[in-house]
N, C-alpha and C positions, 0 to 999 in steps of 0.2 A: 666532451669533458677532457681538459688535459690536467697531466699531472709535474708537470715542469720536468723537476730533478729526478723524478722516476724512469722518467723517458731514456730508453737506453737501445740502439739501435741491434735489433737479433733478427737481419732478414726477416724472411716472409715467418717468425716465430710472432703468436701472441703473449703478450706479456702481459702477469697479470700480479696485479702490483693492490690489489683491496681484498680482502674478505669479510663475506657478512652472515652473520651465522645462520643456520636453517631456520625456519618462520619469518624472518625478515623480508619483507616484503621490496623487490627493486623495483622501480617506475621506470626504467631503461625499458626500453626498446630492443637492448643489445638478441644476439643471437646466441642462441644458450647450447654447450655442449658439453658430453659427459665424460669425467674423470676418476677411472678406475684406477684404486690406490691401495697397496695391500696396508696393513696398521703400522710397519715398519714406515712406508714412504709416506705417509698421513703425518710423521714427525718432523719431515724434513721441507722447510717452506719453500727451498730457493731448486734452484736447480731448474734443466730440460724435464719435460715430459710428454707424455701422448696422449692426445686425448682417444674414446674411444673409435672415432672413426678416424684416427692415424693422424690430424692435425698438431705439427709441431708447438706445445706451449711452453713459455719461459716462469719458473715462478720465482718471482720479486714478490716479498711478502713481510709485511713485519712481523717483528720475532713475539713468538706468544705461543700459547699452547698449540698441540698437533689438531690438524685437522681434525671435522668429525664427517662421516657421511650425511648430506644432505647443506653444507656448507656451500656460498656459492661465494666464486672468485669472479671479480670484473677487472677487464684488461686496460692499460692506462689512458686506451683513447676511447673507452667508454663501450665501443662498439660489442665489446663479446662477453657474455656470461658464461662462466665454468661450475658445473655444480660436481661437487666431488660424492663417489659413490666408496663402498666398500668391494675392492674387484675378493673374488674366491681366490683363496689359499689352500693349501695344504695342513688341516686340520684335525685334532682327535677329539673326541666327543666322549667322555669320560660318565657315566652312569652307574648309579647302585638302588636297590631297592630298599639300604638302608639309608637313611640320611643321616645318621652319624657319621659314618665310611666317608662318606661324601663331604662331609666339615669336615673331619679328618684329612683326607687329601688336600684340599685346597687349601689349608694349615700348612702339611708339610710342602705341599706346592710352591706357596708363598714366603715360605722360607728360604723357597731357590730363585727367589727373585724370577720364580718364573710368572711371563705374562698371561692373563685367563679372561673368560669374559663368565663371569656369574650368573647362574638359571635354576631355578628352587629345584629344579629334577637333574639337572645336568652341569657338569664344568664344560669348554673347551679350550683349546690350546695347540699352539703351533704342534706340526708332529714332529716325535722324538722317539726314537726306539728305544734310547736308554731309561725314558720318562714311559713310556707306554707299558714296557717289561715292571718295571717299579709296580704301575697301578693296577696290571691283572697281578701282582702277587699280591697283593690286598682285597682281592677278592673283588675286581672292580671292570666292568664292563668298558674294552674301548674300541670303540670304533673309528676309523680313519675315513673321511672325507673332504673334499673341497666344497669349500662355504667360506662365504665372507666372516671375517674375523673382526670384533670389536674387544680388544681387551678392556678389563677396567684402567680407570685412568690413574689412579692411586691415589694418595695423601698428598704429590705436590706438583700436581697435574696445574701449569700456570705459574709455577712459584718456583723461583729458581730453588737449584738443586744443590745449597750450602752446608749441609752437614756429614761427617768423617765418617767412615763405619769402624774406626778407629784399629 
């Protein structure tokens, strides 16, 4: 498989220039490797990166929404499959026995434009001391771990981003 005008010479880097979203099924033959990516570098298509056993990858990608774990990328001469994973982050794991408290925070949460991934028992979110201090003074249970991070994608997850906050 070539791709003409994608083709762009990066040394021994593969380049990976298609994405097909997870459940899509490839008929390739290519050789499949795994790309640990925290939610931050999941946003950004182009650039170097590593796959998990240290193989130099180039991403050439058209511009579209951020990846998601389980996505797979194919490189431009067809040979290589990348499938992206969620690598573990540095996260806090927010908990309350009431679930008001718990709309409550993810309310004022979300008013700080901070990023969260939504769970009917639990919030999580990048760790922040200033953000952690906040939610035990609300009587809110936090726990710090590494775990893969998915935040929600929001209201214009794919659609550009054209409106002021004035």
């Amino acid at each position: 498989m070539a791709f003409g005008s994608h083709q762009v010479e990066h040394g021994s880097a593969i380049v990976l220039v298609e994405r097909y979203p997870q459940g899509v099924l490839l008929e390739s033959e290519a050789s499949a490797l795994q790309l640990p990516l925290t939610a931050d570098e999941r946003t950004s298509l182009r650039g170097h990166r590593r796959s998990r056993c240290g193989r130099d990858l180039v991403l050439q990608l058209p511009r579209g929404a951020a990846l998601k774990p389980g996505d797979r990328l194919l490189s431009n001469d067809g040979q290589w499959q990348v499938q992206v994973e969620a690598a573990p982050e540095a996260v806090m794991q927010v908990r309350s026995t009431e679930p008001l408290a718990l709309l409550q925070a993810a309310y004022h949460l979300g008013n700080r434009h901070v990023a969260m991934e939504l769970h009917p028992d639990r919030l999580v979110l990048l760790q922040d001391s200033v953000l952690a201090e906040l939610l035990r003074q609300r009587q809110l249970q936090v726990e710090c771990l590494d775990a893969p991070f998915q935040p929600e994608a929001g209201a214009y997850e794919g659609v550009p981003h054209a409106h002021s906050h004035g």
